[in-house]
Structure formats: structure tokens, C-alpha cells
N, C-alpha and C positions, 0 to 999 in steps of 0.2 A: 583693308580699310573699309570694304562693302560694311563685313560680319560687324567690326568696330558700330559703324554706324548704327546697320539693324539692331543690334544690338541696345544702342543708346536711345532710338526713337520707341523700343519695346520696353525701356525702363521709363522714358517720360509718359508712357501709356500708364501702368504701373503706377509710377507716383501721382500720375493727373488722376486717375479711378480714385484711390484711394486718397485722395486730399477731395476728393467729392464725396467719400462717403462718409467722411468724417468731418465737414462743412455743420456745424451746428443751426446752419440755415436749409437744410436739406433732408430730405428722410431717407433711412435706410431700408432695405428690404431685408425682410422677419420671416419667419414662418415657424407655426403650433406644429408640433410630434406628438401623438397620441403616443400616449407609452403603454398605457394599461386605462381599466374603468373598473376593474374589479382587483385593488391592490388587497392585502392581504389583514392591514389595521379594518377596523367597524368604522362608519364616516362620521366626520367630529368636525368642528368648526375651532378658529383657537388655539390651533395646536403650534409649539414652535416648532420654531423651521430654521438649524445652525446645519452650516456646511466642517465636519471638522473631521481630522485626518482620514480623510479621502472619501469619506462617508456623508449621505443626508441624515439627521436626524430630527426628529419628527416626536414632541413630546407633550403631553398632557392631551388634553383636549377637551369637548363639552359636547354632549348630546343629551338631551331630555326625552329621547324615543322611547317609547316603551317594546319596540322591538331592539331595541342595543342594550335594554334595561343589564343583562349578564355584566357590558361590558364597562357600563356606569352604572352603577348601581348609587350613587351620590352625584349622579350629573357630569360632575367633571371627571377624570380619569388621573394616574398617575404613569400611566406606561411611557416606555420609551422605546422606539421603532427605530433600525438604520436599513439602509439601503445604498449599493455604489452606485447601481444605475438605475434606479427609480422602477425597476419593474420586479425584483425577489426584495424583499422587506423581511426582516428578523426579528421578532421580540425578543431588544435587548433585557427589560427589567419590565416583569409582568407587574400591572395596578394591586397597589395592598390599600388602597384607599376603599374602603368596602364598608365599614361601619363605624357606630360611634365608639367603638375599639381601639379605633387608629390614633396610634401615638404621631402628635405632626413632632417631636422634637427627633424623632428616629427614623423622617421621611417625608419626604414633601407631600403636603397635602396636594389632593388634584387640585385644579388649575389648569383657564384660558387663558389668555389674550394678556397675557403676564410679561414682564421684559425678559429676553432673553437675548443670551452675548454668546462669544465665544473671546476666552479673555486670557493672557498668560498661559495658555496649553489648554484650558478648561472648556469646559460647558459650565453655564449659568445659566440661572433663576431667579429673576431678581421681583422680588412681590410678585400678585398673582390678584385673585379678584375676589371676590364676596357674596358668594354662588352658594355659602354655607351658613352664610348669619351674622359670617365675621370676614374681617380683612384678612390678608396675608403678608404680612410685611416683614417677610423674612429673605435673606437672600441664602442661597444653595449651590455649591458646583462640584463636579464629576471628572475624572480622569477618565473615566473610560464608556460612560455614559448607564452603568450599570450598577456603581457603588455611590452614593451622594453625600458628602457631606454638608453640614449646616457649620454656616460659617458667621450668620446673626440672623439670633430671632426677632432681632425688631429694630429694622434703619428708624432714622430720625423722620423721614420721608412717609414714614411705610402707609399713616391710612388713606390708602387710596388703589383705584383701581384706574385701568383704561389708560396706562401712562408710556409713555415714548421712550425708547433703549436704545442707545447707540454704544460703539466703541470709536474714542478718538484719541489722539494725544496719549497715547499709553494710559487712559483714563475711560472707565464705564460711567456713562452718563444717562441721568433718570430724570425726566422733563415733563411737567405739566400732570395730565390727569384730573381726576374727583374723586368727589364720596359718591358713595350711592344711598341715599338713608332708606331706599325703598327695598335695599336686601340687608343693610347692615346699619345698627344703630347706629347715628352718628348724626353732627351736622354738617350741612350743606355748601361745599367749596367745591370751586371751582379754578383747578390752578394753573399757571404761568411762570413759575420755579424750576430751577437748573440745577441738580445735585451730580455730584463727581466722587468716585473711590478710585483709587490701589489694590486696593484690599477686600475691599465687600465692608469690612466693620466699620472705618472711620469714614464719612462723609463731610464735604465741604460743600458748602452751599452758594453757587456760584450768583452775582447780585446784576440778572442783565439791565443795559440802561436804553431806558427809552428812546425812538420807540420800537418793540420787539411785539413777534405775534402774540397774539390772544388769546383765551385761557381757551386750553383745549386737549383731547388728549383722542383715542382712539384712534392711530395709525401702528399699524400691524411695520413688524417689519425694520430694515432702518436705510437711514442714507447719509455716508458719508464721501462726498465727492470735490475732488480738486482741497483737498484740506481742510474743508468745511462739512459743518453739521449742517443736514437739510431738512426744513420742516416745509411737509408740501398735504395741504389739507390739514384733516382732521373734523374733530365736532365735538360736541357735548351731549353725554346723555340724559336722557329726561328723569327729572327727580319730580317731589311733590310741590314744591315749591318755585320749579321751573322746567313745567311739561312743555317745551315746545323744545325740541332737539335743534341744535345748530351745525349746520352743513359747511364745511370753507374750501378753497381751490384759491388760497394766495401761496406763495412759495415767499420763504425765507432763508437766510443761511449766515452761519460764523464761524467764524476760524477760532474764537475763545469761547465760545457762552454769553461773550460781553458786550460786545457790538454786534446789530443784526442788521441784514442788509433786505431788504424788502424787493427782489426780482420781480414781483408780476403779483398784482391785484388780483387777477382774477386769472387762471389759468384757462387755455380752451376746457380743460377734460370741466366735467360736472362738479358741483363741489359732493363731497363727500365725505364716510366717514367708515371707519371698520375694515378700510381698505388696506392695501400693503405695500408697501416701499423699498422699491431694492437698489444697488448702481452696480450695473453690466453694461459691459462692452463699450468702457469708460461716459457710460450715458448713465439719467436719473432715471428711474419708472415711477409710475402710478399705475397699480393693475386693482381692477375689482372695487371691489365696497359697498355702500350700503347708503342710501339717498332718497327713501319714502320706497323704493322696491331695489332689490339686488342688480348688480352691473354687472357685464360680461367686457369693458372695453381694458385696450393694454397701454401706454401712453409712454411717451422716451422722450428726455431732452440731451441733451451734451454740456446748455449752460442754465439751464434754469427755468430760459425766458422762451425759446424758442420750440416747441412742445407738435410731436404727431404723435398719430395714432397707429399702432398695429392693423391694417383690415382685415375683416373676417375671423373674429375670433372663433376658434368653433369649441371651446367651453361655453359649460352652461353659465347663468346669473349667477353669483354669491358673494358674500361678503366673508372677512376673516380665514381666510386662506392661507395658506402655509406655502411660502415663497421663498425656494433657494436658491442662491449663487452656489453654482456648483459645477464643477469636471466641464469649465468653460461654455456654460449654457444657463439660462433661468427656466426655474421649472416652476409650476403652479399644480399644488398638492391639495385636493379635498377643499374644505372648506364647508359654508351654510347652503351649499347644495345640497351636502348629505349626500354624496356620495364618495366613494375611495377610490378619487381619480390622480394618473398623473400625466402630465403634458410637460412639454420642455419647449422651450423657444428659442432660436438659432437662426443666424444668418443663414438668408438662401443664397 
């Protein structure tokens, strides 16, 4: 009868801990793993970041160094990198984006801060950015991360850069963005539009109803949580015709594209933009970005509304980071530090 008991009082221990540390009015304790500072890629800002059979993968990316010049030689790059545990990295498929040689219908041109899925077994590429004169508005995906095929050269969606990617509903979805007329002819939008595939070819263009957030695009990354898409931040980049950049930190979310529910005006974290979005350890994050100078903070909710902060980050400042849900941990890879760092985040 004793054991019965101790027993039963060491399981309401048990359950009482853990209904506390999953209390969305509460915060969890976190803690950064250094994994490496000198991984094995050149450091790039931009680059995706899918988790897919059992592997990080780690693709494209953008440096303007002229000490990385070998490894962009056009800026952006087209390589693809895996890794199981974030510290041996392998180049899967070395960059052939090198000259005006490069055929883009027989390989993805380089390309940042581009959508990227993981959708039906695949890797995807869904449009890319305007780093060369022109858009990319192609979508691309991979069985094994090293063969690509092109699957349309040109969604209905495509002129634009800076634009939001998620998977939801057995549906990849392409939200928001702009033009940039200051890298690529074109004129000046700024958008708040919902597109949906199956397939990568056919799109439908979902029509949300007022009122839903504002036009914006530059969040890295994605967030699908509790059955809802979540848009938390973002901004607009500076064109000629509207050089003042906009910073935001309200949270949104839908279960369709159609109804949005507006969580929180103003989030504690800063508003920003370039930054990354992931859902782990059934919570939301906000890590990093980009807000008049680089961020180093980590940020988690459970419901949207109720937001802490990781302390003591010990990465440096930067924006556009390559953030993975991966082998039960988030990890934060490289980024506008310019360096080829990796760190992992885990319950202590």
C-alpha cells in the first residue's frame, strides 16, 4: 500500500512539473550548444534550412566577400550541404552557377532568402530573389538533394522576392513579398496575397477577408502551429519610391488563408524583419533579424500571445539565418554574421 502510494504522489510530481512547463503563461528553461564556429560551408546569409530524412540541409546562399569570391562568384551560390548532427557537413551538389554560361532551365540559379518546403518526400525551391537583374520565379524540387528537377519556370506569383513559405493542409503556400525595382526592372508592389499548390504548376490564389496582416514579406523560415499558419513580424524593403523600411512584431494566424485572427499588436520581442521562424517543442519562435542593426535575441510562445525570451544568447548579432527543426532540437546555422557557425537549442 506504502509503494502504491509513493508511487502515485511521484506521478502527481511528474504531472504537476510538466503541466508547469507547458503552462503557456510560464517560461521554459533553454539552453545554446555550441556545436562548431568553423563548419565546413564558406559563411552566407540566406541559405535554406529543411530538415529531411534524418538530415539538415542547408542550400544556396549569398555573400558579396571578396574573400568567398571562389565560392560565389555571382553572389549567390547554388550548393547544397547536409549534415546529421550539425558538426561533419558534406557537399551534396557542388555550385555550377559561375557564369553567364549557366543554363538556369538545367539548374537552379543561386539564390537567398527564397521559399523553401519540404513537401510530398521532396525538397523545394519555390522562387528565389533578384541579386542577378532579374526575378526567379521558378519552383524546383529534389529527391535526394543532389539531382533537381524544374518543375515551372514561371508561377503566376513569381515577380517577387522576400516572400513567406509554409506547408499546410497537404498544400505549399506562397504569401506576400515585393518587387525590388532597385535590383530588377519592374514596378513597385508591395504584397498581401495567398497562393496554394499540389503540384508546384497549378496555383490557386487564395482571396483572404478583411481584416488580415499587411503587406509584407521578409521572414525566413516558417510556422505552422496548433493547425494554423503563423505570420509573426516581418517588413518591407526599401525601394526608390519608398525608402523608409517597415519593421512589424504583430502575430497572426489561419486555419484557411481566409480568416485571420490578429493575437497581439505588438509582441514583447522588437519588431523586425529578415529574421526566422520555427515551431518546436510544440511552441512558436522568433530568433534573430534585422531592425536598423542585427539581433542576437531567441523568443517562444505556446499560444501566440504570451511570448519569453531565451536568456543569454551567446551567438553573435545577425539576420537571415538558417534555422532547423531537427533530431528533436532547433539549431541556428550561419547567417549575416558571416560566419559558419552551428548551435543547437534544448531543454535544460
Amino acid at each position: 500500500m506504502r509503494r502504491a502510494f509513493i508511487a502515485y504522489l511521484l506521478l502527481q510530481v511528474v504531472v504537476s512539473s510538466s503541466d508547469a512547463a507547458d503552462d503557456p503563461t510560464k517560461p521554459v528553461d533553454y539552453e545554446w550548444v555550441k556545436i562548431t564556429t568553423t563548419a565546413a560551408f564558406a559563411p552566407r546569409d540566406g541559405a535554406g534550412a529543411l530538415s529531411f530524412q534524418g538530415k539538415m540541409w542547408f542550400i544556396g546562399g549569398w555573400n558579396p566577400g571578396a574573400a568567398t569570391r571562389s565560392f560565389f562568384p555571382r553572389i549567390c551560390n547554388n550548393e547544397v550541404w547536409s549534415s546529421k548532427d550539425g558538426a561533419e557537413w558534406i557537399l551534396e551538389k557542388p555550385n555550377t552557377f559561375k557564369d553567364r554560361s549557366f543554363d538556369a532551365k538545367a539548374d537552379w540559379e543561386g539564390r537567398h532568402t527564397a521559399g523553401y518546403a519540404v513537401y510530398r518526400d521532396k525538397l523545394w525551391i519555390l522562387g528565389g530573389d533578384c541579386n542577378q537583374g532579374n526575378y526567379q520565379p521558378d519552383v524546383w524540387n529534389s529527391a535526394d538533394g543532389k539531382n533537381w528537377k524544374l518543375i515551372n519556370p514561371a508561377t503566376p506569383w513569381g515577380q517577387r522576392a522576400l516572400h513567406y513559405t509554409v506547408v499546410h493542409a497537404d498544400k505549399i503556400w506562397v504569401m506576400g513579398g515585393q518587387t525590388m525595382p532597385a535590383f530588377a526592372k519592374s514596378e513597385e508592389a508591395f504584397y498581401r496575397d495567398v497562393w496554394t499548390t499540389t503540384d508546384g504548376v497549378e496555383w490557386t490564389q487564395v482571396k483572404p477577408q478583411e481584416p488580415y496582416w499587411s503587406a509584407r514579406g521578409m521572414i525566413g523560415g516558417s510556422a505552422v502551429h496548433k493547425g494554423r499558419i503563423w505570420i509573426l513580424g516581418g517588413g518591407t524593403y526599401d525601394t526608390p519610391k519608398s525608402p523608409t523600411r517597415q519593421y512589424m512584431n504583430d502575430v497572426w494566424s489561419s486555419a484557411d488563408g481566409v480568416k485571420w485572427t490578429r493575437h497581439v499588436e505588438a509582441a514583447p520581442w522588437a519588431p523586425r524583419q529578415y529574421h526566422d521562424v520555427a515551431v518546436w517543442d510544440d511552441r512558436l519562435w522568433v530568433l534573430e533579424g534585422y531592425a536598423k542593426a542585427n539581433r542576437k535575441d531567441a523568443w517562444y510562445s505556446a499560444d501566440g500571445e504570451h511570448w519569453f525570451e531565451v536568456p543569454n544568447t551567446p551567438w553573435q548579432p545577425r539576420h537571415a539565418a538558417s534555422v532547423f527543426v531537427h533530431n528533436g532540437a532547433l539549431w541556428m546555422v550561419a547567417g549575416n554574421n558571416m560566419e559558419p557557425d552551428v548551435w543547437r537549442l534544448q531543454r535544460k
